[in-house]
PDB file of N, H, CA, C and O in Angstrom:
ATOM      1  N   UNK A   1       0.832  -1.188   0.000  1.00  0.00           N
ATOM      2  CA  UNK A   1       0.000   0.000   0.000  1.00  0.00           C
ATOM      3  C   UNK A   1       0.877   1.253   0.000  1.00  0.00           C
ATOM      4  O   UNK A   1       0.395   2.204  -0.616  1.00  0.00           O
ATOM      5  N   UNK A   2       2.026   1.433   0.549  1.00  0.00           N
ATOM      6  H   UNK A   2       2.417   0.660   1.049  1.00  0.00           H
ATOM      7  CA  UNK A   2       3.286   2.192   0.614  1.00  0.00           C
ATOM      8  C   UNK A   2       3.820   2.396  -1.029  1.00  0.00           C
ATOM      9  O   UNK A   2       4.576   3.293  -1.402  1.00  0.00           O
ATOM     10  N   UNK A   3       3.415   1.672  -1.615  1.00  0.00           N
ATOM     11  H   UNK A   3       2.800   0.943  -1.312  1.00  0.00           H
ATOM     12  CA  UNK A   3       4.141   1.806  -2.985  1.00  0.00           C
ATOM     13  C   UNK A   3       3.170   2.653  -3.915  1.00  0.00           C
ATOM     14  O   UNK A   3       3.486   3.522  -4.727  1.00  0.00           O
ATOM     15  N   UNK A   4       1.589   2.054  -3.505  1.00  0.00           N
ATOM     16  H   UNK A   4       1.332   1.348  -2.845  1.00  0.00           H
ATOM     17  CA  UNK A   4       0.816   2.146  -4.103  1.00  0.00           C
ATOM     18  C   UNK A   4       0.921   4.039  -3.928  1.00  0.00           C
ATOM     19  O   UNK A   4       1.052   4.833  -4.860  1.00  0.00           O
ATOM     20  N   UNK A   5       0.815   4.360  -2.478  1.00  0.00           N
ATOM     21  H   UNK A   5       0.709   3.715  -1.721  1.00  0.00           H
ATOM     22  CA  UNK A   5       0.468   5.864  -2.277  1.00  0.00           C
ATOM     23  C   UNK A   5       1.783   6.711  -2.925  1.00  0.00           C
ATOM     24  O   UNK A   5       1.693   7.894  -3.253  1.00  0.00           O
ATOM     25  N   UNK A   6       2.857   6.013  -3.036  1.00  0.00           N
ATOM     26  H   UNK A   6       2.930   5.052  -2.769  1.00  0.00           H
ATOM     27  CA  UNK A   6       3.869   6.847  -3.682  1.00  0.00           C
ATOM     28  C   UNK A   6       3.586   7.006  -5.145  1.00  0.00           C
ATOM     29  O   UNK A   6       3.807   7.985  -5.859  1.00  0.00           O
ATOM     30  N   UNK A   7       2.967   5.663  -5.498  1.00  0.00           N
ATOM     31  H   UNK A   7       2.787   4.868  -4.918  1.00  0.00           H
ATOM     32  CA  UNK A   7       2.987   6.162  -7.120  1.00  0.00           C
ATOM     33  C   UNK A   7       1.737   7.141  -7.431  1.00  0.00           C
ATOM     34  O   UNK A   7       1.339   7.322  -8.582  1.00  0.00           O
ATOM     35  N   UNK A   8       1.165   7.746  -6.314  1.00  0.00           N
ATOM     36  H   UNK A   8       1.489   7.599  -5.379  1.00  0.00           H
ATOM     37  CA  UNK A   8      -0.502   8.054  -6.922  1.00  0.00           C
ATOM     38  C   UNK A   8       0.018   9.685  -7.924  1.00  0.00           C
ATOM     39  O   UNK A   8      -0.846  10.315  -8.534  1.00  0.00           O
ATOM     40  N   UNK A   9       0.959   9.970  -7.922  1.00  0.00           N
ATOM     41  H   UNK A   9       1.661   9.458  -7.427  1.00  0.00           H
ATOM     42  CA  UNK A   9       1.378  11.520  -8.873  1.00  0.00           C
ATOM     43  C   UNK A   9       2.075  10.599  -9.879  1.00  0.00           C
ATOM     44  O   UNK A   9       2.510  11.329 -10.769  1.00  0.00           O
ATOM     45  N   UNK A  10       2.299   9.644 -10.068  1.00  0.00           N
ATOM     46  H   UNK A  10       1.945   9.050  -9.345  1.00  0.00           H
ATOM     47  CA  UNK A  10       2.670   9.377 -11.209  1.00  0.00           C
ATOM     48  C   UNK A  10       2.385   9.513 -12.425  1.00  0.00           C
ATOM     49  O   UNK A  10       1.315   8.975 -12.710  1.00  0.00           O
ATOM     50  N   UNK A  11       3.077  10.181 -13.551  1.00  0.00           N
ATOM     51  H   UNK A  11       3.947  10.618 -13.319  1.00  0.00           H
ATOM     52  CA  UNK A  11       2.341  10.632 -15.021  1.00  0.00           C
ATOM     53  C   UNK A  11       1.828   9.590 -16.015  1.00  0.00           C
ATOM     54  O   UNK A  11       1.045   9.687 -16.959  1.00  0.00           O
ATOM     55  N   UNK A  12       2.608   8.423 -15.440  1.00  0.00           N
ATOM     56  H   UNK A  12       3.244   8.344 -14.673  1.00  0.00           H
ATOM     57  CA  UNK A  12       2.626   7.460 -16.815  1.00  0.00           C
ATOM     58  C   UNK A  12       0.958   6.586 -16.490  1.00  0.00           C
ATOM     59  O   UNK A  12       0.552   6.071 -15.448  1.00  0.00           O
ATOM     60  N   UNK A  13       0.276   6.710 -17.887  1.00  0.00           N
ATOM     61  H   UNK A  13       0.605   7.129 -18.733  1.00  0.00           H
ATOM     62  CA  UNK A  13      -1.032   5.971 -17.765  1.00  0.00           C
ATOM     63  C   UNK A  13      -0.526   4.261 -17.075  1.00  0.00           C
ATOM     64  O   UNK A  13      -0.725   3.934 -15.905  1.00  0.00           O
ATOM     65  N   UNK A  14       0.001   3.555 -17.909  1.00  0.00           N
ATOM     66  H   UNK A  14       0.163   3.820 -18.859  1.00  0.00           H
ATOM     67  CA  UNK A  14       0.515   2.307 -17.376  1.00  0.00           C
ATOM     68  C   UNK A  14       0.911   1.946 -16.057  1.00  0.00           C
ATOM     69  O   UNK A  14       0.873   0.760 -15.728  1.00  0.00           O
ATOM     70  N   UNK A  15       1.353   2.981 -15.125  1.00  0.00           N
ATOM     71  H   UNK A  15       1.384   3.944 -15.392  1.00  0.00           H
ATOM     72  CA  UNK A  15       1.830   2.471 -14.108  1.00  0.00           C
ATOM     73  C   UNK A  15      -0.060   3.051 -13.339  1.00  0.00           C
ATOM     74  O   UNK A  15      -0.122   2.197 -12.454  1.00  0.00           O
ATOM     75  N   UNK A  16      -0.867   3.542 -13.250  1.00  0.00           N
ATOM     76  H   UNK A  16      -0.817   4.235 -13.969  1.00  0.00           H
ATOM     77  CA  UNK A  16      -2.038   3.865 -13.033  1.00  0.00           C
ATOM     78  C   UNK A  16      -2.680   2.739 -13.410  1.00  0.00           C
ATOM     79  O   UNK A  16      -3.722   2.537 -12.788  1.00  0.00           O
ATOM     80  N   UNK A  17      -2.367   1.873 -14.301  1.00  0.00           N
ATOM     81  H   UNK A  17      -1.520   2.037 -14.807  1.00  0.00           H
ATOM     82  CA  UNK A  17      -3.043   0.832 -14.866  1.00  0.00           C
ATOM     83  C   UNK A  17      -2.366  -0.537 -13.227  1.00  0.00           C
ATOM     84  O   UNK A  17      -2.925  -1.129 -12.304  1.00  0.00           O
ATOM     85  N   UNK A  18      -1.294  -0.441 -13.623  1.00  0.00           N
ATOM     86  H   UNK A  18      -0.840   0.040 -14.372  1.00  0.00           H
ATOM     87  CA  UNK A  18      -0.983  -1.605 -12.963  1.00  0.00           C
ATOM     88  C   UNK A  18      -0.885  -1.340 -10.981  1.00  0.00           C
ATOM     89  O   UNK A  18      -0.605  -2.245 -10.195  1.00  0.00           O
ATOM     90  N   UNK A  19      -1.127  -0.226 -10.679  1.00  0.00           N
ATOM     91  H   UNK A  19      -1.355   0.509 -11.317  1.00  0.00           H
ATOM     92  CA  UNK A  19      -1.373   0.108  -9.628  1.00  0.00           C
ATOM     93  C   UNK A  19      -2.717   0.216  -9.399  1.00  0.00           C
ATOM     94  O   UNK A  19      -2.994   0.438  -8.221  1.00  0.00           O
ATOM     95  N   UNK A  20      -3.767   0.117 -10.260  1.00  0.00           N
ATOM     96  H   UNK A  20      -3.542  -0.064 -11.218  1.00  0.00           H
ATOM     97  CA  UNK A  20      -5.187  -0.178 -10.212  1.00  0.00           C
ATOM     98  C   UNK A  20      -5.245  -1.428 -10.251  1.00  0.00           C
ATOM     99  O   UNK A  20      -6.079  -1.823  -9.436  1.00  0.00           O
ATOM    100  N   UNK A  21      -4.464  -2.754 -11.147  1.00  0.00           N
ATOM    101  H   UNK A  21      -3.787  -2.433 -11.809  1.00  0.00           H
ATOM    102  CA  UNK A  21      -4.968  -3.758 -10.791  1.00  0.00           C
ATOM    103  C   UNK A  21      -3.654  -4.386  -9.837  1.00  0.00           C
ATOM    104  O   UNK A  21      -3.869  -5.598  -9.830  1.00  0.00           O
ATOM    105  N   UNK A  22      -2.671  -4.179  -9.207  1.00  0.00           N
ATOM    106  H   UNK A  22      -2.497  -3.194  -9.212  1.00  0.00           H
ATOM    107  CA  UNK A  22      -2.822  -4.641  -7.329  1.00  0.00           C
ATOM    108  C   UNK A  22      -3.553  -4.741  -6.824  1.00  0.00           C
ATOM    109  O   UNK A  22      -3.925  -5.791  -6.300  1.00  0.00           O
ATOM    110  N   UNK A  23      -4.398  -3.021  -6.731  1.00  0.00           N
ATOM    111  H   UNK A  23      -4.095  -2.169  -7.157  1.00  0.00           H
ATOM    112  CA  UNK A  23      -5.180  -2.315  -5.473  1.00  0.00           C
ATOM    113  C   UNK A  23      -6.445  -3.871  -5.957  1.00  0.00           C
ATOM    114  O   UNK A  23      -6.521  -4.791  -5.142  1.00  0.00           O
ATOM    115  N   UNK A  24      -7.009  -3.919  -6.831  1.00  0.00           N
ATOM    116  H   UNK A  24      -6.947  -3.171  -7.493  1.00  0.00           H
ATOM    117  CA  UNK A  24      -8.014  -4.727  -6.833  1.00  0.00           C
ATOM    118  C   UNK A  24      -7.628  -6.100  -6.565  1.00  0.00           C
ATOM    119  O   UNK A  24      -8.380  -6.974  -6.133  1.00  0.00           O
ATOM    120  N   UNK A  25      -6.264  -6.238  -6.887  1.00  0.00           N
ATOM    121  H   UNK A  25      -5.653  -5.529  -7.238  1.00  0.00           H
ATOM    122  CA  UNK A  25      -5.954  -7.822  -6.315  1.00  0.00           C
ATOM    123  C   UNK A  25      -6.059  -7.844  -4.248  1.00  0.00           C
ATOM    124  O   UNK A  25      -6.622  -8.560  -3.419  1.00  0.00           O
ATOM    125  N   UNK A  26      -5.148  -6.604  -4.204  1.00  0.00           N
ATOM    126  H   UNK A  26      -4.691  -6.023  -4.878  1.00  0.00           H
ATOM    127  CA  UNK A  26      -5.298  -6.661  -2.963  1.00  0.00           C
ATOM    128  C   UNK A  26      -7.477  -6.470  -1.998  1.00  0.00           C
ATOM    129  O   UNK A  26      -7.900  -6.813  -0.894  1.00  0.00           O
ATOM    130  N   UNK A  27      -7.954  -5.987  -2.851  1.00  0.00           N
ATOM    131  H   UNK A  27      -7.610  -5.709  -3.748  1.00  0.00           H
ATOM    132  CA  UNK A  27      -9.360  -6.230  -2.169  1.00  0.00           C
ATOM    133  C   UNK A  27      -9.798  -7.459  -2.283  1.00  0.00           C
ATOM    134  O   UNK A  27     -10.621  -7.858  -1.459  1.00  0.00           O
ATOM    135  N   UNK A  28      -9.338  -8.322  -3.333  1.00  0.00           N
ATOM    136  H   UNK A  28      -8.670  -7.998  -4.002  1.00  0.00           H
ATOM    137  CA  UNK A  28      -9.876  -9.953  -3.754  1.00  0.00           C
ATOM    138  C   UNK A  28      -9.671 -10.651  -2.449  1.00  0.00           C
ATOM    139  O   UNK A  28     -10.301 -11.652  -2.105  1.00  0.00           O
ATOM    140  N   UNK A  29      -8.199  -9.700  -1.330  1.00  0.00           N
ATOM    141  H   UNK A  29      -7.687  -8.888  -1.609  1.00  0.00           H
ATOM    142  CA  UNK A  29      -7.702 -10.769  -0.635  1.00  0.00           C
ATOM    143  C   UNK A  29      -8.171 -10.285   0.895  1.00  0.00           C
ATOM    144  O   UNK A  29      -8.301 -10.957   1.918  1.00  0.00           O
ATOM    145  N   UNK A  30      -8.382  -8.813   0.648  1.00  0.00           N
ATOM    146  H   UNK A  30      -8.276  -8.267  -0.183  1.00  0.00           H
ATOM    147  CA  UNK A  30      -9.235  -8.385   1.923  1.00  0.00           C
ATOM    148  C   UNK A  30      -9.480  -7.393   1.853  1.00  0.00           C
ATOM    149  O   UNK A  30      -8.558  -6.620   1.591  1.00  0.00           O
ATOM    150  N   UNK A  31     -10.551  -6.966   2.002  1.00  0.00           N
ATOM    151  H   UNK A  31     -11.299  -7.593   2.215  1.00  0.00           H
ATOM    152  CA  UNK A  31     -11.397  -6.066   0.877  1.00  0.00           C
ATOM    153  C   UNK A  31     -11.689  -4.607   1.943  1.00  0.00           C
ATOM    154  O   UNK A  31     -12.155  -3.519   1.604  1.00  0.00           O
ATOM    155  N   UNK A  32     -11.232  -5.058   3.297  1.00  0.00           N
ATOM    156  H   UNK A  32     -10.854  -5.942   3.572  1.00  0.00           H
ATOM    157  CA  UNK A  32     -11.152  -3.387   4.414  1.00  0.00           C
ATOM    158  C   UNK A  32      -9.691  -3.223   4.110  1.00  0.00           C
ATOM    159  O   UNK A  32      -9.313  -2.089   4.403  1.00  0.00           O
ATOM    160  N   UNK A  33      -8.854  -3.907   3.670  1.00  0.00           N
ATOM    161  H   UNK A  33      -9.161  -4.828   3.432  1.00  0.00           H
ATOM    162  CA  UNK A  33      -7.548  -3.145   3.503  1.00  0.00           C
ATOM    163  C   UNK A  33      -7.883  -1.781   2.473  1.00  0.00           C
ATOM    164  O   UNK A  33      -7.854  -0.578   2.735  1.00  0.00           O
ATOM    165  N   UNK A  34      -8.254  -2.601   1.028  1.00  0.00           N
ATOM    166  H   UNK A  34      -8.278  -3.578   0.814  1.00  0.00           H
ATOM    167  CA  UNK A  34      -8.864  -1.928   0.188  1.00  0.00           C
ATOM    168  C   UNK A  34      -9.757  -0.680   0.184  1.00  0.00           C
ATOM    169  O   UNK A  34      -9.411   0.298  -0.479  1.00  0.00           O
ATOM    170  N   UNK A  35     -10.653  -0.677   0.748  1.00  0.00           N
ATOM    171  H   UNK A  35     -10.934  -1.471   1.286  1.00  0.00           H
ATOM    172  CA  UNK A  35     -11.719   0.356   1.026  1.00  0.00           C
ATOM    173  C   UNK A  35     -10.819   1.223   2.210  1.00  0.00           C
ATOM    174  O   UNK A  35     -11.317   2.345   2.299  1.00  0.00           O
ATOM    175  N   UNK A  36     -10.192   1.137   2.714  1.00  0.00           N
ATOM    176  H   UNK A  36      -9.788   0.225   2.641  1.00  0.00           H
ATOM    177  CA  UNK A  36      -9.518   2.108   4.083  1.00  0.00           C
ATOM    178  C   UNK A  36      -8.615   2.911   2.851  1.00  0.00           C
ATOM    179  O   UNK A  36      -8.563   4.140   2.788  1.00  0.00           O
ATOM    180  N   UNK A  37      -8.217   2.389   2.302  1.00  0.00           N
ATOM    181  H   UNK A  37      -8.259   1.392   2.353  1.00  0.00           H
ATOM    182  CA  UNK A  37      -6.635   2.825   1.483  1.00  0.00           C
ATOM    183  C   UNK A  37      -7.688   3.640   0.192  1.00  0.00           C
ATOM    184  O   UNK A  37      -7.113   4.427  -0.560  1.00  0.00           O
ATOM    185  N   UNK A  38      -9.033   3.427   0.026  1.00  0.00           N
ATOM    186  H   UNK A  38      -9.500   2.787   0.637  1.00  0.00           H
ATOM    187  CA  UNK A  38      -9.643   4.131  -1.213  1.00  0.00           C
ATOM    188  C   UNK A  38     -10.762   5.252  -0.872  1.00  0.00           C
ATOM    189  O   UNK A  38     -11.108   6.112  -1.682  1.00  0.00           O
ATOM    190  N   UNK A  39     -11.511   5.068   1.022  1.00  0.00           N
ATOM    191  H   UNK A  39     -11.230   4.369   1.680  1.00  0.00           H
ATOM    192  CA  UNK A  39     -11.060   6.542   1.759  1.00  0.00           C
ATOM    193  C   UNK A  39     -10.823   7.091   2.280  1.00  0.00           C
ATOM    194  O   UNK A  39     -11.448   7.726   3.129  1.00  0.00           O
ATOM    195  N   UNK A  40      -9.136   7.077   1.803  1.00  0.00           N
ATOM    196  H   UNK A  40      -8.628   6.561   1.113  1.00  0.00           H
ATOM    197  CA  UNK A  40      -8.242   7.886   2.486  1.00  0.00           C
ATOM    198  C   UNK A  40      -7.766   8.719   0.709  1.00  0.00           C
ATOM    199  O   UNK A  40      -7.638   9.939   0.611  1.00  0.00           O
ATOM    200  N   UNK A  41      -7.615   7.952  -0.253  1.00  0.00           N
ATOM    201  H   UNK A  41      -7.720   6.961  -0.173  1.00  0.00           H
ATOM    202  CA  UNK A  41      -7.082   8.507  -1.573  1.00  0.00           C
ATOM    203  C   UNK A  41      -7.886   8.748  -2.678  1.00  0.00           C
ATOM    204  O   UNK A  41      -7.452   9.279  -3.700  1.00  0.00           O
ATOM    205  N   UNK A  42      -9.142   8.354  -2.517  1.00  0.00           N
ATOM    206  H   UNK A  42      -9.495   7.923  -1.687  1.00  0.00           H
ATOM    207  CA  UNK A  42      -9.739   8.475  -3.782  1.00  0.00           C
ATOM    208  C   UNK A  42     -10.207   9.268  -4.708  1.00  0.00           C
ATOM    209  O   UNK A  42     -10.602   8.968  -5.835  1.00  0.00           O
ATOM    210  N   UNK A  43     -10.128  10.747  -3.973  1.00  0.00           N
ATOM    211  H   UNK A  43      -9.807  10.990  -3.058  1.00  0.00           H
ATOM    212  CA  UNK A  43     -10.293  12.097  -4.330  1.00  0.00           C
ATOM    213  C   UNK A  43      -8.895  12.359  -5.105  1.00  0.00           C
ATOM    214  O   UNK A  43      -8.709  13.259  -5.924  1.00  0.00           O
ATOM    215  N   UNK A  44      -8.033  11.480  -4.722  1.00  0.00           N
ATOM    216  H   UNK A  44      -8.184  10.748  -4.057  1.00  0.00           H
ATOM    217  CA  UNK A  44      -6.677  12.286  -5.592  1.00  0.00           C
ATOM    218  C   UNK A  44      -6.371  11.046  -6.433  1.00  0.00           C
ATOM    219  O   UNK A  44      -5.356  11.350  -7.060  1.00  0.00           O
ATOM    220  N   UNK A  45      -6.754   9.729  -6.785  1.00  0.00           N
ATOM    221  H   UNK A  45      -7.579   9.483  -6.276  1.00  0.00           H
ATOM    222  CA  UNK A  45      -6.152   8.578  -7.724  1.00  0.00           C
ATOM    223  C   UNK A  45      -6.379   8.859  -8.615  1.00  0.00           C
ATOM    224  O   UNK A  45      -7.578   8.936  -8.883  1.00  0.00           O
ATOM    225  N   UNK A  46      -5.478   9.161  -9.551  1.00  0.00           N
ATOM    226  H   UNK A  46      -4.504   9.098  -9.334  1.00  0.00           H
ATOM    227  CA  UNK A  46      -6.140   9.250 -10.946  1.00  0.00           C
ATOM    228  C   UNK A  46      -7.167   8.285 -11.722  1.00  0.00           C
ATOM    229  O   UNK A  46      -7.071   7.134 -11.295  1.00  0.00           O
ATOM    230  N   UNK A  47      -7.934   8.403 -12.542  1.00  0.00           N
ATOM    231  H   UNK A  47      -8.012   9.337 -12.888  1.00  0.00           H
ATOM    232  CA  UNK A  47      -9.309   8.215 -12.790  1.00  0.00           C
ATOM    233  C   UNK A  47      -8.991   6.508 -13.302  1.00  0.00           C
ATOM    234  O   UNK A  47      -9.770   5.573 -13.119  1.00  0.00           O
ATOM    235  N   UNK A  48      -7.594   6.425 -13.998  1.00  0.00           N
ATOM    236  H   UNK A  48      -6.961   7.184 -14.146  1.00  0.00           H
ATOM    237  CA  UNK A  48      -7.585   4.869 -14.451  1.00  0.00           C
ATOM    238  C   UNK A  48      -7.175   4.092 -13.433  1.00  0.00           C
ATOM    239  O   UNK A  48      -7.284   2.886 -13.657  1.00  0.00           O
ATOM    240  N   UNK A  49      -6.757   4.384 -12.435  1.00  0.00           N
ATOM    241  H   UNK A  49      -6.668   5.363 -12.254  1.00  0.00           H
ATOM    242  CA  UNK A  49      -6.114   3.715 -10.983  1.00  0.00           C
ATOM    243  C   UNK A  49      -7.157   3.718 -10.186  1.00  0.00           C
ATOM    244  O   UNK A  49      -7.079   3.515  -8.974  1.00  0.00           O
ATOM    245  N   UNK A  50      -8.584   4.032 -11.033  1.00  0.00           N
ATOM    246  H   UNK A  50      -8.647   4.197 -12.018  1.00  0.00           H
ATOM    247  CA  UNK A  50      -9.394   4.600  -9.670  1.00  0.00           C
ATOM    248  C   UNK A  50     -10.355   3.206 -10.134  1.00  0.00           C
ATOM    249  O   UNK A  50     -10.808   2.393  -9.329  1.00  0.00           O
ATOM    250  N   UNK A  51     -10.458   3.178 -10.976  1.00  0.00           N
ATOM    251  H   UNK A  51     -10.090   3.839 -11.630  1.00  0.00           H
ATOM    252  CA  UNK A  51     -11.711   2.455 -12.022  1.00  0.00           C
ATOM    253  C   UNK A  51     -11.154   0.896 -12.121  1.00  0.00           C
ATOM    254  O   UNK A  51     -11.934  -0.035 -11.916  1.00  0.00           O
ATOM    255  N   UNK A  52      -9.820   0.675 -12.434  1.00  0.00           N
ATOM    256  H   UNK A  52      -9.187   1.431 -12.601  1.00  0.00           H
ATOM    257  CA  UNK A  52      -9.298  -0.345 -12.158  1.00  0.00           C
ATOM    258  C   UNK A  52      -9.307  -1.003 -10.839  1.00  0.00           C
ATOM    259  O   UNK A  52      -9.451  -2.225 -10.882  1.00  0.00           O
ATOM    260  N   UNK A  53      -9.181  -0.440  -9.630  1.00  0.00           N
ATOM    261  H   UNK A  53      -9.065   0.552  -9.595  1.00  0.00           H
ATOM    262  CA  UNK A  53      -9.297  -0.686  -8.134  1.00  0.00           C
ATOM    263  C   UNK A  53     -10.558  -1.236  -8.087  1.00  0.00           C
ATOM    264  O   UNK A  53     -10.758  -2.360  -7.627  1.00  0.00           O
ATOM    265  N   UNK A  54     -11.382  -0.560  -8.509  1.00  0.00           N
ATOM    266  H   UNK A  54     -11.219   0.353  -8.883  1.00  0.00           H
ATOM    267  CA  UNK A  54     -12.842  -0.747  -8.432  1.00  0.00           C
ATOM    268  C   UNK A  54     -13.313  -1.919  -8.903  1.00  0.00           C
ATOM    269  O   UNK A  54     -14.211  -2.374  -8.195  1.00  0.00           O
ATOM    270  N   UNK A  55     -13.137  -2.329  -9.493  1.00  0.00           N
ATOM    271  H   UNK A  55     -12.407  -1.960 -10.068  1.00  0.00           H
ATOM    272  CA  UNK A  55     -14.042  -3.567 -10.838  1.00  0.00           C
ATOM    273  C   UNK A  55     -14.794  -4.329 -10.401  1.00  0.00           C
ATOM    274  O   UNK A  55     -15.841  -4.790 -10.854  1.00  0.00           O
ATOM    275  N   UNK A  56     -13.963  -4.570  -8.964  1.00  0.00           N
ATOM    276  H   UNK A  56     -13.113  -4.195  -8.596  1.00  0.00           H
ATOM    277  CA  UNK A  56     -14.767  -5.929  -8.169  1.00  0.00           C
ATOM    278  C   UNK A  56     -16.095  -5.433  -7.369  1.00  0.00           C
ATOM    279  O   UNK A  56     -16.732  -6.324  -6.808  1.00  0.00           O
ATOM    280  N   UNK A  57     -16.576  -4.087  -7.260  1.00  0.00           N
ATOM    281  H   UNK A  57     -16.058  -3.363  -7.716  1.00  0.00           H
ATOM    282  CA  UNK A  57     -17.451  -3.487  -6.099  1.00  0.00           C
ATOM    283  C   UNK A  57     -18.475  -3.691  -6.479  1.00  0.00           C
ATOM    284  O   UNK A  57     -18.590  -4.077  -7.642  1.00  0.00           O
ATOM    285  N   UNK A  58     -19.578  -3.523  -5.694  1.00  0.00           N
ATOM    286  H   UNK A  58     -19.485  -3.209  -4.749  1.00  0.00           H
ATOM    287  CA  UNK A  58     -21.030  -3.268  -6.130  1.00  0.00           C
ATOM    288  C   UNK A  58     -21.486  -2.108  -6.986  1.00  0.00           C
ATOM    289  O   UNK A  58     -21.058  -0.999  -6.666  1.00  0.00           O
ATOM    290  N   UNK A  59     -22.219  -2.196  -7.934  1.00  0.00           N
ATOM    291  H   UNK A  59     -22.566  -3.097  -8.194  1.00  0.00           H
ATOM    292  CA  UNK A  59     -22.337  -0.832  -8.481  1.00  0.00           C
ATOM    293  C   UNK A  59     -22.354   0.263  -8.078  1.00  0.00           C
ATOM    294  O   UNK A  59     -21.754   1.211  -8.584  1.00  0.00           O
ATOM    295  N   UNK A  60     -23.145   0.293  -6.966  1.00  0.00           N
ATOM    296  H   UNK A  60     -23.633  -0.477  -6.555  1.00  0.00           H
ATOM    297  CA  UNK A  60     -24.142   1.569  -6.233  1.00  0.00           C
ATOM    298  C   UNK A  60     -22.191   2.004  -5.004  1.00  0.00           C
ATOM    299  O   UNK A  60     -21.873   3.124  -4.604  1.00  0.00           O
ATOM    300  N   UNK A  61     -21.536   0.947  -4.821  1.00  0.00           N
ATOM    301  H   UNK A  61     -21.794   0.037  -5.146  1.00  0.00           H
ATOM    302  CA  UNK A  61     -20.377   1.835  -4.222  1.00  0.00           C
ATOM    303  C   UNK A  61     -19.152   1.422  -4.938  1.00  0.00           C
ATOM    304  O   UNK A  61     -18.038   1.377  -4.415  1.00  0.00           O
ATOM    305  N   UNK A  62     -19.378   1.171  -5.964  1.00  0.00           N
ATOM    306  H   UNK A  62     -20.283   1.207  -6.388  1.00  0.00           H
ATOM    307  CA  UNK A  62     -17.951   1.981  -7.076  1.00  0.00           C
ATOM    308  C   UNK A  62     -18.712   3.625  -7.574  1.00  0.00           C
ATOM    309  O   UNK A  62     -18.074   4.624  -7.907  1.00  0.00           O
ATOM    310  N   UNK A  63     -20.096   3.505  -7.499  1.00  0.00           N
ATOM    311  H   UNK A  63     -20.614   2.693  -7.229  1.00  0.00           H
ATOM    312  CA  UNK A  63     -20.435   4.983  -8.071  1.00  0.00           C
ATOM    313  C   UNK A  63     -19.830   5.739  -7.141  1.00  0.00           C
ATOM    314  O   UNK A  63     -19.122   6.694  -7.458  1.00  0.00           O
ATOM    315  N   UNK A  64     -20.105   5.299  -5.597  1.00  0.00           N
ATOM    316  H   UNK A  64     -20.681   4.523  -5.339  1.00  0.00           H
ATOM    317  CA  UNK A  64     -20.223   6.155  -4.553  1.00  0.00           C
ATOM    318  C   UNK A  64     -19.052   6.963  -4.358  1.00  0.00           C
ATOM    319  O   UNK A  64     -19.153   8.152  -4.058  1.00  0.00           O
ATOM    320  N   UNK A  65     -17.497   6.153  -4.572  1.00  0.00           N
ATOM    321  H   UNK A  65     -17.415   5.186  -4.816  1.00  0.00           H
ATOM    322  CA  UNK A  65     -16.150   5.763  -4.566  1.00  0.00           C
ATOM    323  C   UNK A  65     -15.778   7.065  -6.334  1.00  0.00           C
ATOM    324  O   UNK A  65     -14.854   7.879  -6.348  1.00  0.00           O
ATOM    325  N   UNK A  66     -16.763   6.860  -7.520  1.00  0.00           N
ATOM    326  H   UNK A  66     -17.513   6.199  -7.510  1.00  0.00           H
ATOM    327  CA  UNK A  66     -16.335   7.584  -8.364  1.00  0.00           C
ATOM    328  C   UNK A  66     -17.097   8.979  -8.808  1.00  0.00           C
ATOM    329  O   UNK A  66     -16.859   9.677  -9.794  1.00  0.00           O
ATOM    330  N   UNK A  67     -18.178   9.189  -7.678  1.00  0.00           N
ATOM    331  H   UNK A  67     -18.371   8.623  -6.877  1.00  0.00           H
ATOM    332  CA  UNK A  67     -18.827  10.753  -7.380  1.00  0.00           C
ATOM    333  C   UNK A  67     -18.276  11.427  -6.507  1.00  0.00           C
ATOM    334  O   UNK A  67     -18.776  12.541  -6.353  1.00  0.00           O
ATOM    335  N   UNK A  68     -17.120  11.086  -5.640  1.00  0.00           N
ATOM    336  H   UNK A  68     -16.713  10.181  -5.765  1.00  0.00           H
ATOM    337  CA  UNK A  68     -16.208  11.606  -5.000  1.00  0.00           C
ATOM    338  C   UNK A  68     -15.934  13.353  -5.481  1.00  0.00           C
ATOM    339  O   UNK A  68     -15.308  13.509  -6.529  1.00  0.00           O
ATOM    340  N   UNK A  69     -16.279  14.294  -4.917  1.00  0.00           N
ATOM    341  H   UNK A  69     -16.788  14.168  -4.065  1.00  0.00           H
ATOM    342  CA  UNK A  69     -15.832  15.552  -5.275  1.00  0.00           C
ATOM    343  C   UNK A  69     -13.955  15.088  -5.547  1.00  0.00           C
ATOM    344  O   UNK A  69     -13.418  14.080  -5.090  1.00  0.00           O
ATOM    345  N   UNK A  70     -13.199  16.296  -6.509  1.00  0.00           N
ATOM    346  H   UNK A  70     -13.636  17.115  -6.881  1.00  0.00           H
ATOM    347  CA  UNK A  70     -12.081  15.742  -6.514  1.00  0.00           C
ATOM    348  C   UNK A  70     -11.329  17.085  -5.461  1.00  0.00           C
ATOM    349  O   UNK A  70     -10.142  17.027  -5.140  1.00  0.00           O
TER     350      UNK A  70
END
């Protein structure tokens, strides 16, 4: 999760890609790690790190997670 919050200014789309699908591997494996770590950052993840994290949620709170004022 330490790696994850360092890369969140990162420019490159790809590393947003592959730091979105950790974050979602890591909810597969426990899913309050996940949600603690998404609000605390989710106002600042960029939008493909944000959507990727997400995939696995219920609709109604990946919306909740991507109506986030930024």
């Amino acid at each position: 999760m330490r790696i994850a919050e360092n890369l969140l200014d990162d420019k490159e789309d790809l590393i947003h890609k592959a730091v979105g699908w950790t974050l979602r591997e890591v909810g597969k494996r426990d899913p309050a790690v996940l949600e603690k770590f998404l609000d605390r950052h989710c106002r600042v993840l960029p939008r493909t790190m944000l959507r990727y994290a997400l995939d696995r949620f219920a609709e109604k709170q990946r919306l909740g997670y991507l109506q986030q004022p930024s």
